[in-house]
C-alpha positions, 0 to 999 in steps of 0.5 A: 710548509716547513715542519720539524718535529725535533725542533722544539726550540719556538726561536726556529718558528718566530725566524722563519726557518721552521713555518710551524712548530711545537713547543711549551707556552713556558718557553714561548713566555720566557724567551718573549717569542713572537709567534702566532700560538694556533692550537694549545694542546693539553696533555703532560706525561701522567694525565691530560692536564697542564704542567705547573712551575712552582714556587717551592720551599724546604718542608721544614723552613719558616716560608710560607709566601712569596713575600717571605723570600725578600733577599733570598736566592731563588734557583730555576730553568726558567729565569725570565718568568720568574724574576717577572714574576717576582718583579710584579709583587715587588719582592727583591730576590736573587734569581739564579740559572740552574743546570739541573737536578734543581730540586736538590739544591735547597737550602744549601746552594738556593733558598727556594726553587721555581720548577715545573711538576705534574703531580709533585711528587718528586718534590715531596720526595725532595722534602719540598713545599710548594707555596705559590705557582708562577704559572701553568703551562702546556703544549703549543702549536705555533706558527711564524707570523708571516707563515700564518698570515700567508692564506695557503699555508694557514690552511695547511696551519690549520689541518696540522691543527685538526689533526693533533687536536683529533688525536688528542682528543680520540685518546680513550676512545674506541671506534665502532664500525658496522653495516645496518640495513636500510630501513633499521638505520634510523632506528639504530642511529636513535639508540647508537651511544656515540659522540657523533654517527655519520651513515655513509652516502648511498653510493657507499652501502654494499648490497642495501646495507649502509656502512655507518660509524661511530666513535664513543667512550668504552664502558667495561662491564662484567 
């Protein structure tokens, strides 16, 4: 099975150069990639929630829906799925490729903007509004098609799957790992405050003593 972590462009997997990949359901929907989404993964760069692209308009103009910006030029990275998204509503715009620094182009080169935020705050910051979101988008992992249905390596697939998700989802845990003694154990595992409590088989207990662990949300006291 083929992975490359620098490869974040899905044309890679959907051609079958890469088995495997990750990349932004924004840019799976946008380039219509035909590929097999196995495990999304939702984390961005300030939270564990999803990123939105949004409809954004200067603070001071007059728009306050889609409907307003009939005949408007609307500037963005992501071209397909907006003039999609305008398409669906029947509202003739202007659709435009943007290189770049997309947020500072209203109202003198765009009348509006489609660009993806966390928090917003560097649109504020570029006297913008947002009015409406144009779609909500997170990590994916994704498989070539033929890669998926091969049983061999969808199992490999799926492991890579586990493994992320497990990391993901251990992010702001601790884990606890300690030895009881035997006739304690159940009274221990009654009380243990964890997510899941997994005692070692017998074979691996040292002197009577059974390892045993544990995973949990740390708790700060003072």
């Amino acid at each position: 099975m083929h992975v490359d972590p620098r490869a974040r462009d899905g044309t890679y997997v959907e051609h079958g150069a890469l088995d495997v990949g990750l990349t932004g359901r924004d840019w799976v929907l946008e380039s219509k990639l035909e590929v097999v989404a196995v495990a999304d993964l939702v984390y961005a760069k300030q939270s564990r929630g999803k990123v939105r692209w949004v409809l954004a308009v200067p603070e001071d103009s007059s728009w306050q829906q889609p409907e307003d910006l009939a005949n408007c030029t609307i500037a963005t990275e992501l071209v397909g799925v907006t003039k999609r998204y305008f398409e669906d509503r029947k509202i003739p715009v202007n659709v435009e490729f943007s290189w770049g620094a997309t947020e500072i182009k209203p109202p003198t080169l765009a009348d509006a903007i489609v660009e993806v935020t966390e928090t917003g705050s560097s649109l504020r910051a570029n006297r913008l509004r947002i009015i409406d979101t144009v779609l909500e988008s997170n990590t994916q992992l994704v498989a070539n098609k033929e890669s998926a249905a091969d049983p061999e390596k969808r199992q490999k697939i799926d492991n890579l799957a586990l493994m992320l998700r497990g990391a993901l989802d251990a992010e702001g845990r601790v884990g606890l790992m300690l030895n009881v003694r035997r006739r304690d154990l159940e009274r221990v595992l009654g009380v243990l405050p964890a997510l899941q409590s997994l005692p070692s088989p017998p074979s691996a207990m040292t002197n009577g003593w059974p390892s045993t662990r544990s995973l949990k949300k740390p708790r700060r006291g003072r």
